[in-house]
C-alpha positions as CSV (number, residue, x, y, z in Angstrom):
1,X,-66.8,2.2,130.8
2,X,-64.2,4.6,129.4
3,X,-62.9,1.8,127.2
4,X,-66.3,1.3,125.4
5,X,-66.2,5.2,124.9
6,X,-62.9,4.8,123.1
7,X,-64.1,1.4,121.1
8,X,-67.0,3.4,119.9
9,X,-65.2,6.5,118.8
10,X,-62.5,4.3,117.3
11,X,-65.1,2.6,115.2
12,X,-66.9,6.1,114.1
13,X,-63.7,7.8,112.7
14,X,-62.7,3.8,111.3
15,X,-66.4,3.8,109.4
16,X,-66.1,7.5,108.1
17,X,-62.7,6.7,106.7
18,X,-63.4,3.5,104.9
19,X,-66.6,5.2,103.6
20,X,-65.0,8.5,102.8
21,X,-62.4,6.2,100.8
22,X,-64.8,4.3,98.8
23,X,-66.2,7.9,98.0
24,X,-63.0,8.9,96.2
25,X,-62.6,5.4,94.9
26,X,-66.2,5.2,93.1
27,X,-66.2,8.8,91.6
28,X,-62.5,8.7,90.9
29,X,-63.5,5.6,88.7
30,X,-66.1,7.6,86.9
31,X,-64.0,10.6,86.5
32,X,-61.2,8.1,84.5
33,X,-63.9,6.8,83.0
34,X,-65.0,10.2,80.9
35,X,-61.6,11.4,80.8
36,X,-60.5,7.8,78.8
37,X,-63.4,8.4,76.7
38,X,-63.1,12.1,75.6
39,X,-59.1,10.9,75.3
40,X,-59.3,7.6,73.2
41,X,-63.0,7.4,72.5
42,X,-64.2,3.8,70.9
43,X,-63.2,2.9,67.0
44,X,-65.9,1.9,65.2
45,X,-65.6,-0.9,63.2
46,X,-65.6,-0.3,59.2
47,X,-68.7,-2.0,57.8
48,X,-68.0,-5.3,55.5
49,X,-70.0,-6.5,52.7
50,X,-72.3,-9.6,54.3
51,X,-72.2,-13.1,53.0
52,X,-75.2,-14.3,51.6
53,X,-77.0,-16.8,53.4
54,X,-79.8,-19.4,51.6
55,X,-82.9,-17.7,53.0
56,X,-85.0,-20.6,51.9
57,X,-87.9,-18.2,50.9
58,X,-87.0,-16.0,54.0
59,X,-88.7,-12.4,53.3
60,X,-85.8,-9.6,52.4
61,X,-86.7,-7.4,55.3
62,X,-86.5,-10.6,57.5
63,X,-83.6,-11.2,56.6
64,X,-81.8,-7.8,56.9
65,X,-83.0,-7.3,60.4
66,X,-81.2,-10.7,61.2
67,X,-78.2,-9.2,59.2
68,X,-78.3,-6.2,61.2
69,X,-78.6,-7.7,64.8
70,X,-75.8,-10.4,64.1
71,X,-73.7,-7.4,62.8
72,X,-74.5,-5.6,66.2
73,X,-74.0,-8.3,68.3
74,X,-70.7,-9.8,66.9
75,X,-69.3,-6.5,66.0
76,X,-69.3,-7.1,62.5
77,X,-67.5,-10.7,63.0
78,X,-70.6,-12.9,62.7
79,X,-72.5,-13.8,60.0
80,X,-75.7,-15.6,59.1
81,X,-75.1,-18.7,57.2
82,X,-78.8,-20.1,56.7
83,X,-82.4,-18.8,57.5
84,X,-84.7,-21.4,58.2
85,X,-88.4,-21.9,60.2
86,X,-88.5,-24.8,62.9
């Protein structure tokens, strides 16, 4: 019976410890996390001028909500190269 009493207490302080460590791990994480940010916070990217696209009749405001969400989404990289209905 005393050998239970130790494998119990044994996996207590074992438990406490590997939660205790993944404690510090998480909010040491977040902590590197602001610090990296308030160091080296994110460029943003210069804007470009967009490529015209055939809008095939497409209305203007249409077509510069598309502009803007493939210029979100792509980081400026994309572009729309035709506009059509299906």
């Amino acid at each position: 019976m005393e050998n239970l009493g130790i494998g119990l207490q044994l996996m207590i302080v074992g438990m406490c410890t590997v939660f205790l460590i993944l404690l510090i791990v998480i909010y040491g994480g977040k902590l590197l996390i602001k610090v990296v940010n308030r160091i080296a916070p994110e460029e943003m990217a210069a804007v470009k001028k967009t490529v015209r696209a055939s809008t095939d009749g497409a209305d203007p405001t249409v077509m510069a909500v598309l502009s803007e969400t493939v210029r979100q989404l792509t980081g400026g990289k994309g572009h729309i190269s035709s506009v059509r209905r299906i």
